[in-house]
C-alpha positions as CSV (number, residue, x, y, z in Angstrom):
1,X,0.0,0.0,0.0
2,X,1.0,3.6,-0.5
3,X,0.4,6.3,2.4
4,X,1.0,9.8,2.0
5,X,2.4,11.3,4.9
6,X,1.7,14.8,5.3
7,X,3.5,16.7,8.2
8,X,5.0,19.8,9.6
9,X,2.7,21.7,11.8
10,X,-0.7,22.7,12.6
11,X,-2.9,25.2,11.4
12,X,-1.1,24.8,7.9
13,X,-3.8,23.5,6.1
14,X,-3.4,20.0,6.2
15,X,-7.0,19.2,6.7
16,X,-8.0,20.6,3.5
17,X,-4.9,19.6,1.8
18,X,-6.6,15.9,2.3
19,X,-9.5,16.7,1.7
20,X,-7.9,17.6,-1.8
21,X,-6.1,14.8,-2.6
22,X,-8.9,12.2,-1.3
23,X,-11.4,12.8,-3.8
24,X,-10.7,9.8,-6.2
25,X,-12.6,6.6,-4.2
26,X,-9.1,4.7,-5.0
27,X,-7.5,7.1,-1.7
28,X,-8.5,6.8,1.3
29,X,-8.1,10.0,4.0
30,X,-7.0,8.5,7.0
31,X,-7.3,11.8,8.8
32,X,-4.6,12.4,11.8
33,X,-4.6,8.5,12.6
34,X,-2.2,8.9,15.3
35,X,-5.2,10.3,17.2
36,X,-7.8,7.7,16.2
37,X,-8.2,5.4,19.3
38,X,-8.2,8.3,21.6
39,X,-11.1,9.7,19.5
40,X,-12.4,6.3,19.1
41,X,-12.7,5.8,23.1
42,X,-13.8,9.0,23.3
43,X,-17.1,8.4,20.9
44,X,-16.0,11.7,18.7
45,X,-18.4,12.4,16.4
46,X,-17.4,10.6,12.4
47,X,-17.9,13.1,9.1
48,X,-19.6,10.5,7.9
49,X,-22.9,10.9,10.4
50,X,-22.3,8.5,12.7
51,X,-19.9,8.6,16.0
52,X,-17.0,6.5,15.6
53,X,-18.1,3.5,17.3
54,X,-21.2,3.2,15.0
55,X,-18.7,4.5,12.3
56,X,-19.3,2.1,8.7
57,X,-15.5,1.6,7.8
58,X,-13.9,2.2,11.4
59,X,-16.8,1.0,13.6
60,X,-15.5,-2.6,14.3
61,X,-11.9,-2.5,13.2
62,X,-10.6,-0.3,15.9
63,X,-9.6,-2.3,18.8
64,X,-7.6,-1.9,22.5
65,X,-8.6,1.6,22.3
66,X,-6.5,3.1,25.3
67,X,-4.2,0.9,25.2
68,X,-3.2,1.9,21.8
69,X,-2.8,5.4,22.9
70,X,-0.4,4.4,25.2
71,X,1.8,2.9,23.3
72,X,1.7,5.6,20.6
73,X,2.6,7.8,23.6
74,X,5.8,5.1,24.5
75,X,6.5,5.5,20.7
76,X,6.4,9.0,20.3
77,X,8.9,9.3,23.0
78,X,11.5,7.0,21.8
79,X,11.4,8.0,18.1
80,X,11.5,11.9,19.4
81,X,14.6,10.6,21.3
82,X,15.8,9.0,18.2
83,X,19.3,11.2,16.9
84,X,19.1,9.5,13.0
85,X,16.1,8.1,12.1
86,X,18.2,7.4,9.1
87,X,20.4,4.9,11.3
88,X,18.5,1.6,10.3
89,X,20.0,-0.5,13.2
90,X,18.2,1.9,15.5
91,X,15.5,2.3,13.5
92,X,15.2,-2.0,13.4
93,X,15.5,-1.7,17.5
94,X,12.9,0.7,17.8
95,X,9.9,-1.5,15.6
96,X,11.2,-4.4,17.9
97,X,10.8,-2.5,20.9
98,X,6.9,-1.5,19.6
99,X,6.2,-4.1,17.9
100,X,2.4,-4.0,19.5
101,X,2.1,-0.3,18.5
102,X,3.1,-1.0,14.7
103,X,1.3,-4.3,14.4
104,X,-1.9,-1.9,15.7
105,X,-1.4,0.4,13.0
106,X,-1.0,-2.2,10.4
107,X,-4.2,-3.8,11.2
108,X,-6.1,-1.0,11.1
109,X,-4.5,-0.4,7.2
110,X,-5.5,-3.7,6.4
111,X,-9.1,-3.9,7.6
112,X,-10.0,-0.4,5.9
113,X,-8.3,-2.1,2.2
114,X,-10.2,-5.2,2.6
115,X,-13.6,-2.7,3.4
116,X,-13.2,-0.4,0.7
117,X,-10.3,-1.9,-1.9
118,X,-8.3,1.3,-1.3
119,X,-4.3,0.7,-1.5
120,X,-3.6,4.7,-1.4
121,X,-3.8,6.2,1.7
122,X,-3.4,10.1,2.8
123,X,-2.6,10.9,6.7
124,X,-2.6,14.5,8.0
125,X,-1.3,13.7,11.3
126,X,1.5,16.1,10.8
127,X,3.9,14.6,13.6
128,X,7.3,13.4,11.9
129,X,7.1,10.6,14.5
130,X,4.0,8.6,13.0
131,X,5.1,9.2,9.7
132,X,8.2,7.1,10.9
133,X,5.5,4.1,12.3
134,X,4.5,4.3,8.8
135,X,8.5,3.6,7.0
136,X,8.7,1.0,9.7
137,X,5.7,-1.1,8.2
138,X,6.1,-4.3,5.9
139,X,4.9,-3.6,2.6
140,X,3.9,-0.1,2.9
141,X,5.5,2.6,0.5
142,X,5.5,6.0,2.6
143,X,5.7,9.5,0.2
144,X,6.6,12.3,2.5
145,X,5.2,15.8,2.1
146,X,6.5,18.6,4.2
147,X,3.4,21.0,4.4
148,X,5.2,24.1,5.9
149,X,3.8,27.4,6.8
150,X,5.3,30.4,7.8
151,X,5.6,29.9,11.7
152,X,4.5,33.6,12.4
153,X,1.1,32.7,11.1
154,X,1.0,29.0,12.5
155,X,2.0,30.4,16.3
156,X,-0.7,33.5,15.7
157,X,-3.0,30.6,14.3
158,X,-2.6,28.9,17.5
159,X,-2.6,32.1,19.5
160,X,-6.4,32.8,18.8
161,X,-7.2,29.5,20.1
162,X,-5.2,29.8,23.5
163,X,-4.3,33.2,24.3
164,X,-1.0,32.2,26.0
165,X,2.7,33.8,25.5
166,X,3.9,30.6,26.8
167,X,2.1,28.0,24.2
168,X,3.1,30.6,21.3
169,X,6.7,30.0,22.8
170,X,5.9,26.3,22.5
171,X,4.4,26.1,19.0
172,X,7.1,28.4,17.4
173,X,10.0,25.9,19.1
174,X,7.8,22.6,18.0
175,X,7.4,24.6,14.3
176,X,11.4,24.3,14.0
177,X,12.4,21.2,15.8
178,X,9.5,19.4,13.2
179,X,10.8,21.6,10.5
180,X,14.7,20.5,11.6
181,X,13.7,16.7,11.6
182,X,12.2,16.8,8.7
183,X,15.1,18.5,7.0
184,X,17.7,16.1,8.3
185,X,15.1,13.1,7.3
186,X,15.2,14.1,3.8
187,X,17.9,12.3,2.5
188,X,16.3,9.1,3.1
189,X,13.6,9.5,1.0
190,X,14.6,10.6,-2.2
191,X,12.3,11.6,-4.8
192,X,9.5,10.2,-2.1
193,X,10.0,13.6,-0.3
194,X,8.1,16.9,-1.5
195,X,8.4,20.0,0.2
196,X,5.2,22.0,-0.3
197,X,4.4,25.9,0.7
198,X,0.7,26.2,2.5
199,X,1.3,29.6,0.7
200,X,1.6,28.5,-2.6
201,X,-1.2,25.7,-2.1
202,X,-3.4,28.6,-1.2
203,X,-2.3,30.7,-4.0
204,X,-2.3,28.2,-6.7
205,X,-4.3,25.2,-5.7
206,X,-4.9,23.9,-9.4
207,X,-0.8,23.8,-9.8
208,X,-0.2,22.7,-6.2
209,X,-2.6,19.5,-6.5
210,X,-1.6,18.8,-10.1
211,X,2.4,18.7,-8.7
212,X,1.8,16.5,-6.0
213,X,-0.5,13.7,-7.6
214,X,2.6,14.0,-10.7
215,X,4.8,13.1,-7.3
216,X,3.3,11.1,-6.0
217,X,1.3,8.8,-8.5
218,X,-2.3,9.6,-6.4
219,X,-5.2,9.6,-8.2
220,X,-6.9,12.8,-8.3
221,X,-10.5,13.3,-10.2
222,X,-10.5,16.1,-13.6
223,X,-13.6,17.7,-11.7
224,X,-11.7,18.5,-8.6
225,X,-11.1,22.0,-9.8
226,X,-14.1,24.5,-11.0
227,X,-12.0,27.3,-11.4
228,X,-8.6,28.1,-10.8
229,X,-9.4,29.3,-7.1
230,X,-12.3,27.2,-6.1
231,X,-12.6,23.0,-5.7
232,X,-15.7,20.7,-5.4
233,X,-15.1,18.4,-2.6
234,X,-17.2,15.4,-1.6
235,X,-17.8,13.8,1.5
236,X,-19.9,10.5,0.8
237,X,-16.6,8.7,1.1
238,X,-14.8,10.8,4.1
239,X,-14.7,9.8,7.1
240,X,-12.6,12.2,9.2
241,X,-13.0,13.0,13.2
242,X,-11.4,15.6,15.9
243,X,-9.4,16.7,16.1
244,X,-9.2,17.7,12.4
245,X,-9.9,21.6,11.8
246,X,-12.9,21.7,13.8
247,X,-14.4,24.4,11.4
248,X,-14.3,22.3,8.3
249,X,-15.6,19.6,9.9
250,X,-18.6,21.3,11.1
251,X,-19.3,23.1,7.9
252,X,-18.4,20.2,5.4
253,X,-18.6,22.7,2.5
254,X,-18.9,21.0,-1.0
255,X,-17.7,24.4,-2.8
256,X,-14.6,25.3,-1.4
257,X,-12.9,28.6,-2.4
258,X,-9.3,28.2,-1.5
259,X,-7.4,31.8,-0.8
260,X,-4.2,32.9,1.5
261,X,-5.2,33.3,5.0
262,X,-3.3,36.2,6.0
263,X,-4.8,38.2,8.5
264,X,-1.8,37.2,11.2
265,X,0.0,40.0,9.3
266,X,-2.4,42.7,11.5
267,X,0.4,45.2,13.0
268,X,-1.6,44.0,16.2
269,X,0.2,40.6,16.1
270,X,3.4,42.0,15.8
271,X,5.0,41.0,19.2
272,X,3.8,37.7,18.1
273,X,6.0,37.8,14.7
274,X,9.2,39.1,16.8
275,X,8.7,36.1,19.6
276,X,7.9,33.6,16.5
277,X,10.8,35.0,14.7
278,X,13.4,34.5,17.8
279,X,12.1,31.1,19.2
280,X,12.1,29.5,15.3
281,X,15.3,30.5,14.9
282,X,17.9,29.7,12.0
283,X,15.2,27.2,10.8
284,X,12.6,29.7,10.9
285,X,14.8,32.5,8.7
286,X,16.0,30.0,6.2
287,X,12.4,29.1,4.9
288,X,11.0,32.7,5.7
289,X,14.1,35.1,5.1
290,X,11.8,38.0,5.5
């Protein structure tokens, strides 16, 4: 099977970015599966109608619900710990060591390509570290895509949500360690990695979309596009859950106009751009100079 993993950070449009590239009923969105048996436990709602539990392709494939979480919590940690995830010897002692978590993750693949006949998959999880569960899968073929946004908007993204000095310190130092792992990942992958702008996805969807299914080998439908600036996107065969951008979830728009969010460039914000531009550091400058 093929997964497309889609990291970086939140609030960079990854949601939609699925959304996008799910359209075709060969590809499957997975949503941010690294979250699934928390949500699943939990009895978050499904995009399809139903909650998870009840859910048609997920209802009675997810198993061991909080036990799962905690070994994705026990892998997280390790992999984070991880120097080289390019080292394969400790890459080979790291899937022994969670085993359990990976043979989780593999079952739930299976069981959602024997329900639907999918083989392409699309994750937006964004974390590096389940993108590595993924490489570390038998018979999977993982295409990386590096969904970065400039971290002034991602930490005054974020900032609306929490109103705290200290989590914008957080997000803008999680924005470059991601971005740092990522970069020293690269290597690894080859022509399997693809570095994409939210800003030029937003500015030139048609192009962006068209690029990445040429990388990649997805699928993607001729009618995804109306116009250059606005996409038809269908739900019948989504089934996404929380905590994917709550907004689109609620709304499940079928007409989408796609544009640059930019209002994190109000003057207002602009202690927010000098603490986003120290705490990112080198990593920050070398994608965004300016």
């Amino acid at each position: 099977m093929k997964i497309i993993a889609i990291s970086g950070s939140g609030r960079s449009g990854s949601t939609l970015l699925s959304l996008l590239l799910s359209q075709d009923a060969r590809v499957f969105n997975l949503g941010q599966l690294r979250h699934l048996w928390r949500s699943y436990e939990q009895q978050e709602p499904c995009s399809c109608g139903e909650s998870l539990p009840t859910c048609p392709v997920y209802g009675d494939i997810v198993a061991n619900g909080n036990s799962m979480h905690a070994l994705g919590k026990a892998f997280f940690k390790d992999a984070s710990g991880m120097p080289d995830w390019r080292d394969q010897n400790a890459c080979t002692r790291l899937a022994g060591q969670h085993a359990d978590y990976l043979a989780g993750i593999a079952a739930v693949l299976q069981s959602v390509t024997k329900k639907t006949q999918v083989t392409h998959f699309v994750d937006s999880s964004k974390a590096p570290e389940i993108a590595l569960a993924f490489s570390l899968l038998p018979d999977v073929e993982l295409y990386l895509l590096n969904l970065v946004r400039d971290p002034r908007a991602v930490v005054c993204s974020w900032y609306k949500r929490k109103e705290s000095y200290s989590a914008a310190v957080r997000n803008a130092r999680d924005w470059a360690a991601r971005q740092q792992r990522l970069e020293d990942w690269k290597p690894a992958f080859g022509t399997r990695f693809y570095t994409l702008r939210y800003e030029d996805l937003a500015d030139r969807p048609v192009d962006a979309i068209e690029s990445i299914a040429e990388w990649s080998g997805l699928p993607v439908p001729d009618t995804l596009f109306e116009t250059a600036d606005r996409a038809h996107i269908g739900w019948s065969n989504q089934h996404l859950y929380p905590p994917a951008n709550e907004r689109v979830l609620q709304e499940k728009q079928s007409d989408v106009q796609i544009a640059v969010a930019d209002s994190w460039r109000d003057p207002a914000n602009r202690w927010l751009h000098r603490l986003t531009r120290f705490f990112s550091g080198a990593v920050g400058r070398r994608y965004y100079p300016n």
